[in-house]
Every structure is written in structure tokens, then in C-alpha cells.
N, C-alpha and C positions, 0 to 999 in steps of 0.2 A: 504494500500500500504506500500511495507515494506521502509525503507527510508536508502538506502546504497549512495553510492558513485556516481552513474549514475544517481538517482534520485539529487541528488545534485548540480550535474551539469546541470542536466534540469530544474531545478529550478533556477536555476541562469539564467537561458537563459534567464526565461520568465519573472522572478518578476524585476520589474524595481527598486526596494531597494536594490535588491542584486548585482543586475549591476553594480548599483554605486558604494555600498560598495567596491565591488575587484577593482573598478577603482581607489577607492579611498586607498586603500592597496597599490594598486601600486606604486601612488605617493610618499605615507608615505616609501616604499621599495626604493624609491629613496634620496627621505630625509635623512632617518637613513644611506646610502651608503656613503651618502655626508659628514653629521657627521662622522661618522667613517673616511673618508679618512681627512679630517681638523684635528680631533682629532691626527691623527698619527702625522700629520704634525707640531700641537702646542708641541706632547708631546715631538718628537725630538727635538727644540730648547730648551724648558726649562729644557729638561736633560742634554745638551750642556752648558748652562747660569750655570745650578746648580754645573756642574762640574768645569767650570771655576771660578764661585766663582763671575761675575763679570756683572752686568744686563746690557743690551745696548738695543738698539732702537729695535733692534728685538725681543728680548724679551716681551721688553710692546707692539708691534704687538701680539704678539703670543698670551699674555693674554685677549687684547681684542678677538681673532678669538676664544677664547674656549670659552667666554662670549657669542658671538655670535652662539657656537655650544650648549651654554647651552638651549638658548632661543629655538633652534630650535627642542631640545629634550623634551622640554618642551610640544612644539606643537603636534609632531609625539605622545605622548602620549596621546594629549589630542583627537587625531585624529583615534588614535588606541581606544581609549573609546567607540566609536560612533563606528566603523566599528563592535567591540567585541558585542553591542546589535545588529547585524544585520545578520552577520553572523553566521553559524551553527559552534559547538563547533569542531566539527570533519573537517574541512577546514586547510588541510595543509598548507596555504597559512601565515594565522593567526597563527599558534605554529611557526611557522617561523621566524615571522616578530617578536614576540613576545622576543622571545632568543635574536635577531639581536639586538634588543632596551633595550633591559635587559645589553649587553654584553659592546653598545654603553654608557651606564647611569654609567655605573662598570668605563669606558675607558674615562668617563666626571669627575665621581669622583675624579680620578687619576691628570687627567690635574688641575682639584681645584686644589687639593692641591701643586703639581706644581708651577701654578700659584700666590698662597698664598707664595710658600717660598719666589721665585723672586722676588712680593711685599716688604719680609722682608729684603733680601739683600739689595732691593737696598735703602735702609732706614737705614740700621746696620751695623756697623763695622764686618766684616769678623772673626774675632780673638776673639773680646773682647763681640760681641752682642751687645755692647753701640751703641743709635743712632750715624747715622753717621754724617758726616759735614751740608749734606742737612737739614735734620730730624731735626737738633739743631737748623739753622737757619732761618727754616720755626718757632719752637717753641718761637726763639728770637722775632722775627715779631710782631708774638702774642704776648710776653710779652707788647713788644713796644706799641702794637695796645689799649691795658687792660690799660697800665698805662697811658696814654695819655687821655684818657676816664675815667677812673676812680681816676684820680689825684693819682696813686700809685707809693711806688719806689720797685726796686728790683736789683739784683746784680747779676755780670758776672764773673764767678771767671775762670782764664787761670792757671791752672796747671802742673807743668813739674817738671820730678824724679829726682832729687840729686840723683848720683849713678849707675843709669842706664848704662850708656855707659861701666861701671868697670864691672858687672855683666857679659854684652856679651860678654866683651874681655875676661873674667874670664872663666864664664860656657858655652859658649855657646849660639847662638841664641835661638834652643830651650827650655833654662832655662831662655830667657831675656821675650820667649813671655809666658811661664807660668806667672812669675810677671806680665806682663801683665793685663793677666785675673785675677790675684788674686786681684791686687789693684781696677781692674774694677768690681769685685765684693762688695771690700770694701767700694769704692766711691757711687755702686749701693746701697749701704744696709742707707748711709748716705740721700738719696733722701725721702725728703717728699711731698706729695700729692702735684703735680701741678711743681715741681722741674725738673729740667731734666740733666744730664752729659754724655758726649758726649767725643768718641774720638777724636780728633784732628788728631794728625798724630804720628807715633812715641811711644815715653814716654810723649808724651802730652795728656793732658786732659782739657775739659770743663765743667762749673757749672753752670747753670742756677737757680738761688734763687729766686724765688719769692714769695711776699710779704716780703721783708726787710724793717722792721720797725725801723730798726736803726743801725748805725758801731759795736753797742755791740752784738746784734743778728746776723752780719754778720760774726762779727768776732770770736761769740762761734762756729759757724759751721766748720769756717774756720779751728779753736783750734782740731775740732771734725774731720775732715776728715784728720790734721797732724800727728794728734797721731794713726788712724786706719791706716794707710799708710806706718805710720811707725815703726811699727810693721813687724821681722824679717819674710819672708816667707821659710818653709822646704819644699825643692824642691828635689826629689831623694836623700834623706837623709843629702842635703847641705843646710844649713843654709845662705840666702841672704838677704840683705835687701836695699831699696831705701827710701830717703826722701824728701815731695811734698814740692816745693817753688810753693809758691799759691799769683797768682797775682788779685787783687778786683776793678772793676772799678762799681761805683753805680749811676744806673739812679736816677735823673737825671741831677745831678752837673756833673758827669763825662762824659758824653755823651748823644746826644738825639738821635743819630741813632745806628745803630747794627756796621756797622764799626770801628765808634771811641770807642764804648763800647768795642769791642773786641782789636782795638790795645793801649788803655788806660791801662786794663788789662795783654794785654803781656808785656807793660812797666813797671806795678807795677811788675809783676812775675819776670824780670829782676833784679828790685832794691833787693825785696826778698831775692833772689838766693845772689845775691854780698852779702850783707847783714846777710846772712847765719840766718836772722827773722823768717822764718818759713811762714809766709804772709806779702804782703804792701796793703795797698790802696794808691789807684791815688790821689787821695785828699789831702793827707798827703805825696808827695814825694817831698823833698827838690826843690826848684824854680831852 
């Protein structure tokens, strides 16, 4: 019997495997629908968020629903596996659904990565890629959490540019936020293993040191990130420069929670700055 298209369909009539398989095509045809119309739905707000620059509650919706569309793409394939040993290779039904699941895995790809930047916003400074406020203070926690446990200390340094405000009056906002990213590169390149700095807000900045084994190891780093800092940046052929007043509050004389560590800190950066020192510690500011 030669076996075309009419025999195909009479065998589907009668074989009770292949009954289900298309039954079961169907559903997966309605699954993959479903994906597809959520997937448009997550990809529209995270291209909304990514433009904005600025992650909100709908957005971490969004990212769970393409979580949810992954899992579900997941299944349809694994659904599409079983139907593929049952049915005949020549069933238009199957090349169909095939494309449509191919097209939806392209369109879950997509939402990933989406989904990954929004993660990264809403953790990083916009401008500079430095964790943001959150991100520093979740890392603070954990320092706290380590050295409480592990009898360790380590140090909070609040940083703020001498300079800065002269720059933007001077060149320009967009020459103040080039400096910006220069020094957040310079600050970055000073970070070692386990370390973290953070924008604040502004021409402020954050240091998280840990393992500080002593005012003298705190305070070469301190020496090490005034002199990189301070170093002239050549910005569209203009030569500008800003200098960090670097304020140091160390667990655990100076503070045992994250708040007095950080307004300890902006008090020593304070004295600094007047001081025109370059760094203070808390420990050491006049009674």
C-alpha cells in the first residue's frame, strides 16, 4: 500500500497512539500560543525599564512571567519529543509546531537576556556600572554578618571629589559625568578580591575593605586610591582634575552596625575635606 496523505489520515483514525499524539500536538499548539503571547508581553516592559534606565515592581513581574514562560518551553519541548517518535515525518501539523517552538525559544532567548540586564540595573549605578546603594548595602550586611562570626575587622571608606562642582560649572555636565566614570574606573581597578565601591550619589563614592588588619593597611589603600584619583583626566582635549577627601570608619571600634559605620565615615570625610588631609579616621578625630 503506497502510504501518501489519505492513508495518513486513516491511520490516525484508527491507531489509538496517533490519536493521542495530535491530541496531544494540540495542546503543546496551545502552550507554545500562550508563551508567545506572555513572551511579547514580558518583552514590552523590559524594553520600557531598559529605556528608562530605571527597574520598578513591574519589571521584577515581568522577569518572573519569562521564568515562568521558560519552564513552560521547556515542557512543550519535552512534549514535542514524545509526539516526534509517534508521529509520521510528513504530518504538517509537526513542521509547524516545530518552527512555532523554535521561533518561541529565539523570543525566550531574547526576554533572558532582557531580563538579565534589568537584574543588572537594578543593582548598578546607571552612569558609572558601580554597585548601586542596594548592592553595597546588602555586601555591608555580609561584611557585618563575617566579622561578627569570624572575630574580623574591616573598613568603610565614604568618598567625595574636591573639585567636582568647579568642573560642571566649568565644562559642562557632560565633562563632570565623564570624570565620573573615569574615577569609577580608577576606584574599580583599586578593588581587591572580596572588596566592593559603590556609588553613593553624586561625586560620592563608597569602599568596602575587607579584611583590615590594621590603620596602616587601611590607610596605604586609602594613600593608593588619592593618588589614582588624583591624577588629571583628558576629557575632549581639556585637561581636568578632582581630589578624593576619603573619610574611614573601622569595625569594630567605630561602629557595630552599617549605619553608624557609614555616618562615622561621612564624618571623618568631613574632617578630611576641612583638613584638606587627603583621608581621616573616626578614631582619630579630635573629641
Amino acid at each position: 500500500m503506497t502510504w501518501d496523505r489519505r492513508t495518513a489520515t486513516s491511520a490516525t483514525s484508527t491507531d489509538p497512539s496517533l490519536t493521542r499524539a495530535r491530541e496531544q500536538n494540540e495542546k503543546v499548539k496551545e502552550k507554545v500560543a500562550d508563551c508567545a503571547d506572555e513572551l511579547a508581553v514580558v518583552n514590552e516592559v523590559l524594553k520600557r525599564e531598559a529605556a528608562e534606565g530605571a527597574p520598578s515592581k513591574e519589571a521584577t513581574a515581568a522577569i518572573r512571567r519569562s521564568e515562568w514562560v521558560e519552564s513552560k518551553v521547556q515542557e512543550c519541548a519535552a512534549e514535542l519529543e514524545t509526539i516526534n517518535s509517534v508521529l509520521d515525518n510528513g504530518i504538517d501539523e509537526r513542521s509547524h509546531l516545530e518552527r512555532r517552538l523554535s521561533s518561541t525559544a529565539a523570543a525566550l532567548s531574547e526576554s533572558n537576556a532582557r531580563a538579565e540586564e534589568a537584574r543588572y540595573l537594578a543593582l548598578h549605578d546607571a552612569l558609572t556600572r558601580l554597585p548601586n546603594m542596594s548592592l553595597f548595602e546588602d555586601r555591608l550586611d555580609l561584611a557585618l554578618a563575617q566579622a561578627k562570626r569570624y572575630q574580623r575587622r574591616f573598613a568603610v571608606m565614604f568618598i567625595d571629589l574636591d573639585g567636582f562642582k568647579a568642573v560642571n560649572d566649568t565644562h559642562g555636565h557632560d565633562v563632570g559625568d565623564r570624570v565620573l566614570q573615569n574615577v569609577a574606573d580608577r576606584l574599580q581597578s583599586a578593588v581587591r578580591s572580596g572588596d566592593t565601591v559603590s556609588r553613593r550619589s553624586g561625586d560620592e563614592f563608597l569602599f568596602l575593605m575587607m579584611e583590615a588588619k590594621d590603620e596602616a593597611t587601611v590607610a596605604n589603600l586609602a594613600l593608593k586610591i588619592g593618588a589614582a584619583v588624583a591624577v588629571n583626566c583628558e576629557i575632549e582635549g581639556v585637561s581636568v582634575g578632582v581630589a578624593p577627601s576619603i573619610g574611614i570608619a573601622l569595625y569594630p571600634e567605630d561602629g557595630l552596625t552599617d549605619d553608624d559605620l557609614l555616618k562615622n565615615a561621612d564624618t571623618a570625610m568631613y574632617f578630611a575635606k576641612q583638613e584638606k588631609s587627603g583621608h581621616a579616621f573616626f578614631s582619630r578625630l579630635p573629641a
